[in-house]
matplotlib code that plots the C-alpha trace (Angstrom):
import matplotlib.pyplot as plt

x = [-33.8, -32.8, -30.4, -31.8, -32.1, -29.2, -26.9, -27.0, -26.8, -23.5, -22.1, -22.8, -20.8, -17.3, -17.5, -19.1, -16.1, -13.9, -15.2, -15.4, -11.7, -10.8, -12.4, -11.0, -7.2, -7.8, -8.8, -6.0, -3.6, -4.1, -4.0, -0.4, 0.8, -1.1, -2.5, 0.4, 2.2, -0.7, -1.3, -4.1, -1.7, -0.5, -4.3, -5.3, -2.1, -3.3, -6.8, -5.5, -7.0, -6.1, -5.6, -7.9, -10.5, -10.4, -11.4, -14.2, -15.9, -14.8, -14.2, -11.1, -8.8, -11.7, -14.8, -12.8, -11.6, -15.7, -16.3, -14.2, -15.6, -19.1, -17.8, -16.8, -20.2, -21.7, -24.6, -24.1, -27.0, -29.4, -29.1, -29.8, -32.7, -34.2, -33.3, -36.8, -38.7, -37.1, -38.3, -40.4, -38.6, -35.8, -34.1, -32.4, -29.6, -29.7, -30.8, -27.9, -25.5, -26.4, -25.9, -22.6, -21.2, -22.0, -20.4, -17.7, -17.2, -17.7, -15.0, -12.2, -12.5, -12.0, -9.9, -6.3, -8.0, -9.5, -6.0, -4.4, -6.3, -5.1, -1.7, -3.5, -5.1, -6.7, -8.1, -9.6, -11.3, -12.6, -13.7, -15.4, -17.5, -18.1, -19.8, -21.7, -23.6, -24.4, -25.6, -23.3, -21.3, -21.7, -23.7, -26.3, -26.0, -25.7, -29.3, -30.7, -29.1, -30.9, -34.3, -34.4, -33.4, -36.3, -38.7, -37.8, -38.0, -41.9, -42.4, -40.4, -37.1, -34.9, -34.4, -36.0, -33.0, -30.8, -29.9, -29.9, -27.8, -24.9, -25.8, -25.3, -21.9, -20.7, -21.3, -19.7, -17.0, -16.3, -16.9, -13.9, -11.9, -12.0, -11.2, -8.3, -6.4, -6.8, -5.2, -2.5, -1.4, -2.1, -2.3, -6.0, -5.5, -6.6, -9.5, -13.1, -14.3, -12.7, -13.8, -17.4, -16.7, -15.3, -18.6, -20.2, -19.2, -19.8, -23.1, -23.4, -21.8, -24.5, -27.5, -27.2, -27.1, -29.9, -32.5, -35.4, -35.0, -37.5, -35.1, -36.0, -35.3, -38.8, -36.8, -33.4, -35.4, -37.4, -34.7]
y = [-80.6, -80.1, -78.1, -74.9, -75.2, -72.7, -74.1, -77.5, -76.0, -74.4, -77.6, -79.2, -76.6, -77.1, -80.7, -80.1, -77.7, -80.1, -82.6, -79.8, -79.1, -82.8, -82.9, -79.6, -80.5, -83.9, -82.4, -80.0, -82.5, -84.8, -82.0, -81.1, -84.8, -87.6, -90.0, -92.7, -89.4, -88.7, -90.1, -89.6, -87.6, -85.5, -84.6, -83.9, -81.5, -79.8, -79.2, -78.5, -81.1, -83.8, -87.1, -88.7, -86.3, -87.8, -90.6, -89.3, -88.2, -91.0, -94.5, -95.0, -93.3, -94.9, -93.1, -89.7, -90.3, -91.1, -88.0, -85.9, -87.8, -86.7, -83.2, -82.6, -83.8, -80.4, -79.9, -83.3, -85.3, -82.3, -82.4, -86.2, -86.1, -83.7, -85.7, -87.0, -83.9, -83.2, -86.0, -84.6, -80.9, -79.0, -81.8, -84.7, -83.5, -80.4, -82.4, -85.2, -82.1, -80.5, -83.8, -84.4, -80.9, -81.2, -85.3, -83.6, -80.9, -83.6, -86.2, -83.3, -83.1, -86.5, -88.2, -87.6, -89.1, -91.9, -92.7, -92.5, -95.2, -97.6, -96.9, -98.9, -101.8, -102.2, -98.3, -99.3, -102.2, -100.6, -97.4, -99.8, -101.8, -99.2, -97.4, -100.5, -100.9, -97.2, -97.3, -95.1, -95.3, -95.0, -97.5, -95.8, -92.6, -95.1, -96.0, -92.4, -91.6, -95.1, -94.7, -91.3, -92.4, -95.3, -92.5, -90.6, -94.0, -94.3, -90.6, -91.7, -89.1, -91.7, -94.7, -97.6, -100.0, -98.1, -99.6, -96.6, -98.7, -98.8, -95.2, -94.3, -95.8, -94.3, -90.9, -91.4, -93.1, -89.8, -87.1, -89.6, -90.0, -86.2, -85.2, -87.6, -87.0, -82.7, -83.7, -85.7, -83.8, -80.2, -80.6, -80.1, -76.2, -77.7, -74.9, -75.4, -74.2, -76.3, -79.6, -78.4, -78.5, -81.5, -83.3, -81.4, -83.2, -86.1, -85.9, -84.4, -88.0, -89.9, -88.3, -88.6, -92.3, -92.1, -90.0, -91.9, -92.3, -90.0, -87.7, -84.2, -81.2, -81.7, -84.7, -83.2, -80.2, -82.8, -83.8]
z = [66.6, 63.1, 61.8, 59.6, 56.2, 55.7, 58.2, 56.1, 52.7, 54.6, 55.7, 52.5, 50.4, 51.3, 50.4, 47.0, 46.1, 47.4, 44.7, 41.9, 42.8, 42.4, 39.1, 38.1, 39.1, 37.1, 33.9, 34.4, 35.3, 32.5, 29.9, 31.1, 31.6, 30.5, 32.4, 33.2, 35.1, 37.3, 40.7, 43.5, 45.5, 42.2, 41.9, 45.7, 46.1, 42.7, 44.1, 47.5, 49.7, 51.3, 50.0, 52.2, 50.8, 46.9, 48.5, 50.5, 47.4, 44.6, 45.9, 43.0, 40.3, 37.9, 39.3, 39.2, 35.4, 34.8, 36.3, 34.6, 31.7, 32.0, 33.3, 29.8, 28.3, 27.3, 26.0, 24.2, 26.3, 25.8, 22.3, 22.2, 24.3, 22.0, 18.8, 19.0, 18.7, 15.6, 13.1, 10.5, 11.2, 9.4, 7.0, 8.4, 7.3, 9.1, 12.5, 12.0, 12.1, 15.0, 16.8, 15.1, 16.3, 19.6, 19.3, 18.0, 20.5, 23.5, 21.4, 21.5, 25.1, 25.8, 23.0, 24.8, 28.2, 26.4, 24.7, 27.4, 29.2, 26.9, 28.6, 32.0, 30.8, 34.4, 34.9, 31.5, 32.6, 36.0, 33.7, 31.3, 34.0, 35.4, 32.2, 31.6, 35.2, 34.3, 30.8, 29.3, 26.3, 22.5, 22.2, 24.0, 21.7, 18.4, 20.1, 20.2, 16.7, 15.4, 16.5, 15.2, 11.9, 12.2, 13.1, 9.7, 7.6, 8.6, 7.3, 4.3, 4.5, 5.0, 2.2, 3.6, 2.9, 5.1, 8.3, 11.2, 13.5, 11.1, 9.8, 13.8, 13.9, 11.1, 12.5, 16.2, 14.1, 11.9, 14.9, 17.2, 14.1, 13.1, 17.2, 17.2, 14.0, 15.2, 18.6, 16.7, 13.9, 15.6, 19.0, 19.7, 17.7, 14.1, 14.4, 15.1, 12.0, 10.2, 12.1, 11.8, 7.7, 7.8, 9.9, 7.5, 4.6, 6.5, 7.2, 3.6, 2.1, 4.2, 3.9, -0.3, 0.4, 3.0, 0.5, -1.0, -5.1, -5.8, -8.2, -9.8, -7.5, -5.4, -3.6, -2.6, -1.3, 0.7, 2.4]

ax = plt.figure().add_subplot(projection="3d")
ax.plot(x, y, z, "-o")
ax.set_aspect("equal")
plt.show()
């Protein structure tokens, strides 16, 4: 006989807080120490579990480091998914910001883990194989960014001699770039605001080169 729905939901519990509590003592972890100081025992006494446990739920160090990668995803994936819906609305502009502020808010999270993998040239490589039997990475959001920008050149709001791929690169390379030089020349407290002005301007700087040369004010309010 099968155990009741409640009892099972019961039993399943403990062993998804054990993973959150892995995950959670990571991120913590890595904050306070950097990566190259952290071991698999470091992290299971921090989450108060044994160390046969992180096993249990991750089969390496590299598939706990993804997870606390996509942990600190956001709303990131939500906004890209419904990048599509928004050609022909607002102003491209306006819709390459939104996705640039929540890039940006997903890069701060994860730019001191990222550099820090660099320190363990083999994590790295498990973390990147990894990514890639997965589909993840920026080359996947450069793809999302790309085919909205295609979508926009058929309705003619984006100049038809711009290349979206490049256009898409350009933008993950800003919202990293902008994350990293916070967390090294202010230690991650540069201010919010002030990043958001900065992608801003970006976005700004790109979208005058992305406008169709239709001049007078009808055009710029097109866009």
């Amino acid at each position: 006989m099968s155990r009741p729905a409640a009892a099972r939901v019961s039993s399943r519990a403990p062993a998804i807080d054990q993973r959150e509590k892995l995950i959670g003592a990571t991120e913590r972890l890595l904050g306070s120490r950097g990566l190259g100081c952290v071991t698999t025992r470091d992290i299971a006494r921090a989450a108060k579990v044994a160390e046969g446990a992180l096993y249990h739920h991750f089969h390496d160090k590299a598939e706990l480091i993804l997870a606390v990668v996509l942990q600190q995803l956001g709303d990131f994936p939500e906004v890209l998914q419904g990048l599509p819906l928004q050609v022909g609305q607002n102003t491209v502009q306006k819709n390459l910001e939104r996705v640039l502020e929540s890039a940006f808010a997903f890069h701060h999270r994860i730019a001191p883990l990222v550099c820090s993998l660099f320190a363990d040239q083999e994590l790295l490589g498990r973390v990147r194989s990894m990514m890639h039997e997965r589909s993840m990475g920026p080359g996947r959001t450069t793809s999302v960014i790309a085919a909205y920008l295609h979508a926009e050149q058929q309705l003619g709001r984006v100049l038809p001699a711009a290349v979206p791929e490049t256009v898409a690169d350009l933008m993950l390379a800003v919202s990293f770039n902008t994350a990293l030089r916070d967390h090294f020349f202010h230690g991650g407290s540069g201010g919010e605001a002030k990043g958001h002005r900065q992608l801003r301007e970006a976005v700004r700087a790109l979208v005058v080169g992305l406008g169709p040369k239709r001049g007078g004010k009808h055009a710029r309010e097109k866009r």
